[in-house]
C-alpha positions in Angstrom: 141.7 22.1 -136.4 140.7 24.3 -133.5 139.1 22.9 -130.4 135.6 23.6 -129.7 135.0 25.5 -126.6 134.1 23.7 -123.6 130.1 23.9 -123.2 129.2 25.3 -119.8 125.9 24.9 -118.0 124.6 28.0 -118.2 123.3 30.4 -121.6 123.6 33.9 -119.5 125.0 36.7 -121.3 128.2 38.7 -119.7 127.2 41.0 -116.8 128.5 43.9 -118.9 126.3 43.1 -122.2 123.0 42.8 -120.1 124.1 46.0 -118.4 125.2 47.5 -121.5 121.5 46.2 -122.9 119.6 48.0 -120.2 121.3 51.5 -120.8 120.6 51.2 -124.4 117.1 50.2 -124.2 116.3 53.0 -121.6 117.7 55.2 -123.8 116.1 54.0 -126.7 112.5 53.7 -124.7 113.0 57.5 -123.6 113.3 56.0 -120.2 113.2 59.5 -118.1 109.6 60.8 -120.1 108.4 57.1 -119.4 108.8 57.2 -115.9 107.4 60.6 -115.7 103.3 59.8 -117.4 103.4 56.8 -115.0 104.3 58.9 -111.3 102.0 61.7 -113.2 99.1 58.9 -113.7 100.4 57.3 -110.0 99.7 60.9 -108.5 96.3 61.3 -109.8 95.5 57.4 -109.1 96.5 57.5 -105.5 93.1 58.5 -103.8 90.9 56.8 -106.1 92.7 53.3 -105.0 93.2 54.2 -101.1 89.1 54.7 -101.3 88.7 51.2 -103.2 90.9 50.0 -100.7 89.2 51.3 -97.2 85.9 50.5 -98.8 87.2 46.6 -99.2 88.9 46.4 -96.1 85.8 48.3 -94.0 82.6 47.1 -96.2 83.7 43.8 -97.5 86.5 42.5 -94.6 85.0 44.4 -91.6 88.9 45.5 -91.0 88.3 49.4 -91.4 91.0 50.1 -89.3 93.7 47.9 -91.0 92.6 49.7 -94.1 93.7 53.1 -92.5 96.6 52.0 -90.9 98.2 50.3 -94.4 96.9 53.0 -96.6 98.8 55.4 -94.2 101.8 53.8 -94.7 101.7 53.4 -98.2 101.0 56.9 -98.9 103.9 58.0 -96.6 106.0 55.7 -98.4 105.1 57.5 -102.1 104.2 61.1 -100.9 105.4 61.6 -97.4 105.2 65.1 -97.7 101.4 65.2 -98.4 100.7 62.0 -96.6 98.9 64.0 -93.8 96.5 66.2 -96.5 95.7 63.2 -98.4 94.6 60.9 -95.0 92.0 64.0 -94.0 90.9 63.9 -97.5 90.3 60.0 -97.8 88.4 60.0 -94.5 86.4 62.9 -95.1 85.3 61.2 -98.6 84.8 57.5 -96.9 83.0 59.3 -94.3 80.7 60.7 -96.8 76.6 58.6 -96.9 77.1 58.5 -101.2 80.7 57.3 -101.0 80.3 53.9 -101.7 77.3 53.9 -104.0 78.1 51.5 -107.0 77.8 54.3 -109.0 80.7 55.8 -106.9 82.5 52.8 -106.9 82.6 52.5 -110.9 83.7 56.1 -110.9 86.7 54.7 -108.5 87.6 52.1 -110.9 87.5 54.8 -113.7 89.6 56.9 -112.0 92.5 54.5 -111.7 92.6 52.8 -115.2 94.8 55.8 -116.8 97.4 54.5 -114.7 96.9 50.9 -115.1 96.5 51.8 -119.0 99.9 53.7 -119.0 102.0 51.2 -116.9 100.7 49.0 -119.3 101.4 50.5 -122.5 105.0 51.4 -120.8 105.3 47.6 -120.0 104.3 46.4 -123.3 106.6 49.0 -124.6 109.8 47.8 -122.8 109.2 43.9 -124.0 108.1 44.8 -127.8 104.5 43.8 -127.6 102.7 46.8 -128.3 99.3 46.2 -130.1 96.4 48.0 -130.5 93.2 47.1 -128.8 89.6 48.3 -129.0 88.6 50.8 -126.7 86.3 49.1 -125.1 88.0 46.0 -124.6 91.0 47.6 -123.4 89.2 49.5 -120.3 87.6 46.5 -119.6 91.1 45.3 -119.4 92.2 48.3 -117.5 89.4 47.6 -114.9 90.9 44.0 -114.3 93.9 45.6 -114.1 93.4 47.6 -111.3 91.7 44.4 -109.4 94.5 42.9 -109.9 96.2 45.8 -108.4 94.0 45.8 -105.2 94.3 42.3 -104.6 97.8 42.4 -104.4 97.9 45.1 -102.0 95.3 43.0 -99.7 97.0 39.7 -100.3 100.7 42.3 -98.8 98.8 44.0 -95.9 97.2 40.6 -94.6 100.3 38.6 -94.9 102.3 41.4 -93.9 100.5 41.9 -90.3 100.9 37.9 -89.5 104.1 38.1 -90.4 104.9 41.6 -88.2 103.2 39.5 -85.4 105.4 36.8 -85.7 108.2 38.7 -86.1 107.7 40.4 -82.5 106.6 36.6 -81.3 110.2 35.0 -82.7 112.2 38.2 -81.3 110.8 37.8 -77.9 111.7 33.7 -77.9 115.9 34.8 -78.8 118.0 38.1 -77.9 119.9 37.4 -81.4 117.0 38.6 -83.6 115.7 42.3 -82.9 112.3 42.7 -83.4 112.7 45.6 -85.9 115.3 43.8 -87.5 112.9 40.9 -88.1 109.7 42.9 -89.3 112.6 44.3 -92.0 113.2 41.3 -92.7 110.2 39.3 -93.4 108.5 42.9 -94.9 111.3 42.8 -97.9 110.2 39.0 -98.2 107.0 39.5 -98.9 107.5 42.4 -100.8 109.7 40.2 -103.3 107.2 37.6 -103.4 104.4 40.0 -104.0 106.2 42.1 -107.0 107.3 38.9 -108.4 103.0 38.3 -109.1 102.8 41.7 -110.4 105.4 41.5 -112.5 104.5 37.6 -113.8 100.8 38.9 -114.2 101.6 42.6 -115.8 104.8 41.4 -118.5 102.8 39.9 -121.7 105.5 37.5 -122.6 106.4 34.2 -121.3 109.0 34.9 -118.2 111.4 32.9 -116.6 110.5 32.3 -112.8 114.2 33.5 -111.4 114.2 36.7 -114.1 110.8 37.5 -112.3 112.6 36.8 -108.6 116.1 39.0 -109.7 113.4 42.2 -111.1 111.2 42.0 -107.7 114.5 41.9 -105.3 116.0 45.0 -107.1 112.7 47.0 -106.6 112.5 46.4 -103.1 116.4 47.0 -102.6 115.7 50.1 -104.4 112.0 51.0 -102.0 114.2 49.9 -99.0 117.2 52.2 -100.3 114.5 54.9 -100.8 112.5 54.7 -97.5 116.1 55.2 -96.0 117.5 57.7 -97.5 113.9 60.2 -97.3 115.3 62.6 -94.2 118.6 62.9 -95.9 116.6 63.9 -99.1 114.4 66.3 -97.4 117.1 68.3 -95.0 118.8 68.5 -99.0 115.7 69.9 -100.5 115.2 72.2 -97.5 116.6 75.5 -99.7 113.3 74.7 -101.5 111.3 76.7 -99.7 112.3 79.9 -100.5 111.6 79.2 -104.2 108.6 77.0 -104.0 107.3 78.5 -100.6 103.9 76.4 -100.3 104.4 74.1 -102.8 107.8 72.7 -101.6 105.8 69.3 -100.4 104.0 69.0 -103.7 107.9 69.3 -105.5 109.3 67.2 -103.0 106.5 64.3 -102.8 106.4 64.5 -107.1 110.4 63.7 -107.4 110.0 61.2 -104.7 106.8 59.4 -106.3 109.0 59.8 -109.7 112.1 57.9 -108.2 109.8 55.6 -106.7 108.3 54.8 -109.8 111.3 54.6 -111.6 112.7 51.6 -109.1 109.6 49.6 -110.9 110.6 50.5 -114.8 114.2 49.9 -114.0 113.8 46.2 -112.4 111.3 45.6 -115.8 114.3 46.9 -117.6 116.4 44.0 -116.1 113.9 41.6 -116.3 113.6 42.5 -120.2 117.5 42.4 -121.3 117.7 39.1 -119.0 114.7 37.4 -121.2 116.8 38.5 -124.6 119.8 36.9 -123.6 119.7 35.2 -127.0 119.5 38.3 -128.7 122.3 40.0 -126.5 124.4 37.3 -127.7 123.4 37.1 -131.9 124.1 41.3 -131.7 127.3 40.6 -131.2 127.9 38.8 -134.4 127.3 42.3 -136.1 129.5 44.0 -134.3 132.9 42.0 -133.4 135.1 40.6 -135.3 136.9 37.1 -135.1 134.0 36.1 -132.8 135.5 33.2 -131.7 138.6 34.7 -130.3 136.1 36.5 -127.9 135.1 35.7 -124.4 131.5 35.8 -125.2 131.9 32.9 -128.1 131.3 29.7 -125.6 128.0 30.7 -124.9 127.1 31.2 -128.4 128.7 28.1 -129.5 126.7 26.0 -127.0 123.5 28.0 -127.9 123.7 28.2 -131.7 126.6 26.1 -132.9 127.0 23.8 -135.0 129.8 21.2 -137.2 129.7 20.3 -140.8 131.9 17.7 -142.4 132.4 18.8 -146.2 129.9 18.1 -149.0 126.8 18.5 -146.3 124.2 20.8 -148.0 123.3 23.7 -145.4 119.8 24.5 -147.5 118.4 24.0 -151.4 116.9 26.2 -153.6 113.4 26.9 -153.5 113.5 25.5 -149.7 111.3 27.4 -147.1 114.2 28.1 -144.5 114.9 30.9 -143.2 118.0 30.5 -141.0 121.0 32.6 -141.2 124.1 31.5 -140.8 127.3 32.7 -139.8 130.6 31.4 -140.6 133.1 30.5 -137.7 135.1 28.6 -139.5 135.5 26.9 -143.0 134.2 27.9 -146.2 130.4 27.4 -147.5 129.9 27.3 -151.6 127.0 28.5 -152.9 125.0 27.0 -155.8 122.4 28.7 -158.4 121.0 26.6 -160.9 123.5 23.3 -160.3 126.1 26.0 -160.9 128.5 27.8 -158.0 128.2 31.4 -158.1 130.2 32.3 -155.2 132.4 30.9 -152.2 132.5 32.8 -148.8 134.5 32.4 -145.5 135.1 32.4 -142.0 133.4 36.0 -140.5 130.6 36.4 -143.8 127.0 35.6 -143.0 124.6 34.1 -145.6 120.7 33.3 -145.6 119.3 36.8 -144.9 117.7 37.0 -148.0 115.1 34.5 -147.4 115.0 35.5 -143.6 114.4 39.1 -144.4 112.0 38.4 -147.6 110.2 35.6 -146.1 110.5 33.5 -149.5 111.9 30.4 -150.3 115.5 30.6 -150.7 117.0 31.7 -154.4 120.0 29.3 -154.3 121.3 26.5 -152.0 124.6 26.5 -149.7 126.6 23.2 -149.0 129.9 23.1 -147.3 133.0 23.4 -149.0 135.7 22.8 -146.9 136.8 19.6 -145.0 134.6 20.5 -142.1 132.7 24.2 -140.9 131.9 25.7 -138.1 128.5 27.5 -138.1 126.4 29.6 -136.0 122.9 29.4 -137.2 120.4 31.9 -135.9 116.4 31.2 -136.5 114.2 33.3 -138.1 112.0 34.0 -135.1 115.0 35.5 -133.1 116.4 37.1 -136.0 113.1 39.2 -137.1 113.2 40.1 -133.2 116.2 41.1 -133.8 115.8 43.5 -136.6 112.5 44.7 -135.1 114.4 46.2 -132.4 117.9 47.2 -133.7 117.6 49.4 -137.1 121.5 49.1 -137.2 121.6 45.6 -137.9 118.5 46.2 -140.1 121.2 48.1 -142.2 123.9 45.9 -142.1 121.9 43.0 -143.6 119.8 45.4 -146.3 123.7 46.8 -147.2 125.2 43.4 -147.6 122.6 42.0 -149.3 123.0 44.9 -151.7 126.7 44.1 -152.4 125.5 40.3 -152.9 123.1 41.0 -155.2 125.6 43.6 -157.5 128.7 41.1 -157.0 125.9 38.1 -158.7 
């Protein structure tokens, strides 16, 4: 009999499967017209939220000043290119007597929920959890949102000018540590810490903590890889000129809010293919064969497997369970009436019936053979499963079709 594999601490999917996950879900989300309605919904929500912003720093925290300098650098972080036209703009309309009226105010918060609404949607989208809400209910939502949005960004620019200051404080105490070294430094920190709250409060499904922490550091590698790279991006884009003439920093500043934007769908990508490890893994039984000559069978053994010695019955009929089961190894009969119909072996699958018909199950299954090895797969994670994958869909309706003529 063949030895079971060695169970290892750890239920990650191969590197290659969760990267091979992530391209096909992109493509499969329309990744590229995704990340184009949120930069287009970031663009117009920009000056609404930089005037929520000043208004909370200079009317609420007295810190008018701060607001200005951190909205600055925002903006020149998303639109360099405009960054200058769009600071006049905000302190000509913070300047104004009506500007902060609550009426004003409301039509801030107005003017910021399509882009709340939209990276919502887009997130909802990417995990599977897209419902339908009242109207109502779901601005409300989208109002909350964009608190939550501003909060954040106060919580960054606070924490983010103690830490500057101590950052200068520890470089002057030791030569080792350069002070602009050290302000990188704890800036990327924060930053991690900071999207890994957006991220926990934005997803709608239950998260790991260290998913959360690998999605936040690969959008601020990306930011950091971004802010870096802008003067090599604009002496390439300098031909634009003569064919945009004036509107060469609007095409520049919209590509570079796009690829910012698109560091932030990317990492929630990740985070997505890392939470369906599981159903990484079970995909796999549809599409390899002799699964347990392949690299990826320990983790699905430890995650799903089970041993059977012969003569133990798998499920009755008229049962409600809806497992399916694969067959590693061994060989399962299966009973109809107190009479066996059939007999199948190591690589067949059985159950789907009752998995994909939600009804009791039409016959029972017992164990055959001396012993069987079995992967058994729940119905939760297997209607996930056929949710988001129409091929396996198929596979299951097509084999169930050829059960149902062989019976």
């Amino acid at each position: 009999m063949p030895q079971d594999p060695v169970h290892k601490k750890t239920n990650l999917a191969p590197l290659y499967l969760i990267y091979k996950d992530v391209m096909e879900n992109m493509r499969d989300h329309q990744f590229m017209a995704m990340n184009a309605s949120v930069a287009f919904f970031t663009l117009f929500a920009i000056i609404p939220l930089m005037l929520l912003v000043i208004f909370i720093f200079g009317h609420w925290l007295n810190e008018s000043a701060i607001a200005y300098s951190k909205v600055d650098q925002i903006i020149k972080l998303l639109l360099p290119e405009l960054s200058e036209s769009i600071m006049r703009e905000l302190r000509l309309l913070s300047g104004q007597r009506f500007a902060w009226e609550i009426v004003w105010i409301f039509v801030l918060f107005l003017g910021s929920t399509p882009l709340t609404s939209n990276l919502k949607s887009c997130i909802r989208r990417i995990f599977g959890e897209e419902k339908k809400q009242f109207f109502i209910i779901n601005k409300l939502l989208d109002i909350i949102s964009v608190i939550v949005l501003l909060s954040l960004f106060i919580i960054y620019a606070f924490t983010n000018i103690f830490l500057d200051d101590a950052a200068i404080y520890i470089s002057t105490l030791t030569t080792l540590i350069e002070s602009q070294s050290a302000t990188t430094f704890t800036s990327s920190i924060l930053l991690i810490v900071v999207m890994t709250f957006f991220y926990q409060l934005f997803i709608p499904v239950k998260i790991e903590l260290r998913h959360l922490i690998i999605g936040a550091i690969i959008t601020s590698i990306c930011w950091l890889i971004l802010s870096e790279a802008f003067e090599f991006f604009t002496s390439l884009s300098a031909m634009y000129g003569s064919f945009f003439g004036g509107m060469r920093n609007i095409f520049i500043s919209v590509i570079w809010l796009y690829l910012n934007c698109a560091a932030i769908l990317i990492s929630l990508e990740v985070i997505a293919s890392l939470h369906n490890q599981d159903l990484i893994l079970i995909k796999q039984l549809f599409f390899k064969k002799n699964i347990h000559r392949q690299a990826i069978f320990p983790r699905l053994w430890m995650k799903f497997g089970q041993k059977q010695k012969k003569d133990h019955i798998l499920y009755k009929e008229g049962d409600h369970d809806r497992r399916l089961f694969y067959i590693v190894e061994g060989e399962i009969g299966i009973v109809k009436k107190g009479k066996r119909i059939t007999s199948l072996k190591a690589g067949e699958y059985f159950g789907e019936l009752a998995s994909l018909g939600k009804i009791p199950r039409q016959v029972s299954a017992y164990v055959m053979s001396d012993w069987a090895r079995l992967l058994i797969i729940d119905d939760e994670k297997l209607d996930r499963l056929v949710d988001e994958n129409h091929q396996i869909s198929l596979r299951l309706l097509k084999t169930l079709a050829k059960k149902v003529q062989a019976t």
